[in-house]
KOLLUMVEX-400124 format. One record per residue: residue number from 1; residue in one letter; z, y, x of N, C-alpha, C, O in turn. Coordinates in steps of 0.001 Angstrom, whole numbers, padded with zeros to 6 digits, m for minus. Layout:
+------+------+---------+---------+---------+---------+---------+---------+---------+---------+---------+---------+---------+---------+
: resi : resn :     n.w :     n.v :     n.u :    ca.w :    ca.v :    ca.u :     c.w :     c.v :     c.u :     o.w :     o.v :     o.u :
+------+------+---------+---------+---------+---------+---------+---------+---------+---------+---------+---------+---------+---------+
:  NUM :    A :       Z :       Y :       X :       Z :       Y :       X :       Z :       Y :       X :       Z :       Y :       X :
...
+------+------+---------+---------+---------+---------+---------+---------+---------+---------+---------+---------+---------+---------+
REM end
This chain:
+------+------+---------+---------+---------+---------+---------+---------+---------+---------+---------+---------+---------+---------+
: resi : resn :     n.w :     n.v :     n.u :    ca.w :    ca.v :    ca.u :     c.w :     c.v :     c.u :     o.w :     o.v :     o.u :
+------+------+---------+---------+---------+---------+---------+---------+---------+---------+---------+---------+---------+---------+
:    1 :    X : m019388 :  009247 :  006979 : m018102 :  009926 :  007193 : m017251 :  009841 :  005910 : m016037 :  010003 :  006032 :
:    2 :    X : m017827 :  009578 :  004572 : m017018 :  009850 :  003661 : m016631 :  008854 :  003081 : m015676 :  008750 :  002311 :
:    3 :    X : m017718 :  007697 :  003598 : m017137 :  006249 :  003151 : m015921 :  006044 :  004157 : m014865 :  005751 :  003598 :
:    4 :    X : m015893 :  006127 :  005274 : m014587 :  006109 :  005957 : m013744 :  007114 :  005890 : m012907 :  007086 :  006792 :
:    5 :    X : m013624 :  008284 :  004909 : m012456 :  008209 :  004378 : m011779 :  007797 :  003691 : m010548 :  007817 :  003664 :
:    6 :    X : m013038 :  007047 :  002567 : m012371 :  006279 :  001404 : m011618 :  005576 :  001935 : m010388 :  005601 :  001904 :
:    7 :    X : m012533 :  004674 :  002633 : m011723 :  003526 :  003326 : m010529 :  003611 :  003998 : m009946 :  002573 :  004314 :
:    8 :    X : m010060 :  004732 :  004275 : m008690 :  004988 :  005235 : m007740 :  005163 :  003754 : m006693 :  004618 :  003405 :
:    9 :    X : m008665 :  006226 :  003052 : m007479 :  006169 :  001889 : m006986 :  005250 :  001084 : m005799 :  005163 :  000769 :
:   10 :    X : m008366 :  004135 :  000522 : m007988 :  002817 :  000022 : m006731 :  002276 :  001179 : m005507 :  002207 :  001073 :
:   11 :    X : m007563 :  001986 :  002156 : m006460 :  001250 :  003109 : m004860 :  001718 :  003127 : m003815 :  001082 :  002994 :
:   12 :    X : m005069 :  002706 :  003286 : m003574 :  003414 :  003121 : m002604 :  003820 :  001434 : m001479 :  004293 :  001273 :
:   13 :    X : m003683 :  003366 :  000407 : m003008 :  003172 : m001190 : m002586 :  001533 : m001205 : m001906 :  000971 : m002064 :
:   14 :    X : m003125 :  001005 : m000135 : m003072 : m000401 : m000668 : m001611 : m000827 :  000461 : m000791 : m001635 :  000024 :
:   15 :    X : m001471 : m000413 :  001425 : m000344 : m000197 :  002199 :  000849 :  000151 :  001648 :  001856 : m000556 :  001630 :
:   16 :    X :  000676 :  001752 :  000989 :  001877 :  001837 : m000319 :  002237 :  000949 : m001266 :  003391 :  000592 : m001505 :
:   17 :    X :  000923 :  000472 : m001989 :  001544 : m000559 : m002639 :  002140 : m001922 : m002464 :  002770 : m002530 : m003329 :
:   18 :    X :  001785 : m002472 : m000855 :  002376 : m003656 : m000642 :  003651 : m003517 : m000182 :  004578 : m004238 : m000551 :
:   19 :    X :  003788 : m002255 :  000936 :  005332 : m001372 :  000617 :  006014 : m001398 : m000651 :  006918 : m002230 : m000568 :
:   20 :    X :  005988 : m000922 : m001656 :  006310 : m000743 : m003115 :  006789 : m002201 : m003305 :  007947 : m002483 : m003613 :
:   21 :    X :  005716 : m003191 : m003076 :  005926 : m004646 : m003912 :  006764 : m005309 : m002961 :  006890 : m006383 : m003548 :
:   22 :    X :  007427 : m005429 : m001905 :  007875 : m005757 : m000882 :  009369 : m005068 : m001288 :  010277 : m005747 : m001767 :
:   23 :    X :  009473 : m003762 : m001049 :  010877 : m003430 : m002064 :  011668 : m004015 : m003255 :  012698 : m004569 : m003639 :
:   24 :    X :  010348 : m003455 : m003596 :  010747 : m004445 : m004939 :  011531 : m005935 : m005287 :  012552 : m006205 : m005919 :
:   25 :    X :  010658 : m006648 : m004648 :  011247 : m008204 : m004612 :  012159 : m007448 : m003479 :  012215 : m006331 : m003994 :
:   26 :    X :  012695 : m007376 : m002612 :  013665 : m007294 : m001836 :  015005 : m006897 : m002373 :  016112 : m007175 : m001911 :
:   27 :    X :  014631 : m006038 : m003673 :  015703 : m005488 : m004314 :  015921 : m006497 : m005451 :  017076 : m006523 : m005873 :
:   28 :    X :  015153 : m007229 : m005960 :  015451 : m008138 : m006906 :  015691 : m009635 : m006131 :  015455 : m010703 : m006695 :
:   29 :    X :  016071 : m009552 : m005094 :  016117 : m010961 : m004310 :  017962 : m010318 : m003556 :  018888 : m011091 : m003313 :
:   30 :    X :  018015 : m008604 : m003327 :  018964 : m008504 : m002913 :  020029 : m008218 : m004075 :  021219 : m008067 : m003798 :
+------+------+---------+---------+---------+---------+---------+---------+---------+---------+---------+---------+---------+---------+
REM end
């Protein structure tokens, strides 16, 4: 049970950050 929370939480820090990096260049491309 607690490894699958990690895992939801990794999954979901790593989501923010490809969000984040995706802005990012979007804003330096816009």
């Amino acid at each position: 049970m607690k490894m699958q929370l990690l895992h939801l939480y990794k999954a979901n820090e790593f989501l923010k950050f490809k969000e984040i990096e995706i802005n990012g260049t979007s804003v330096t491309n816009g």
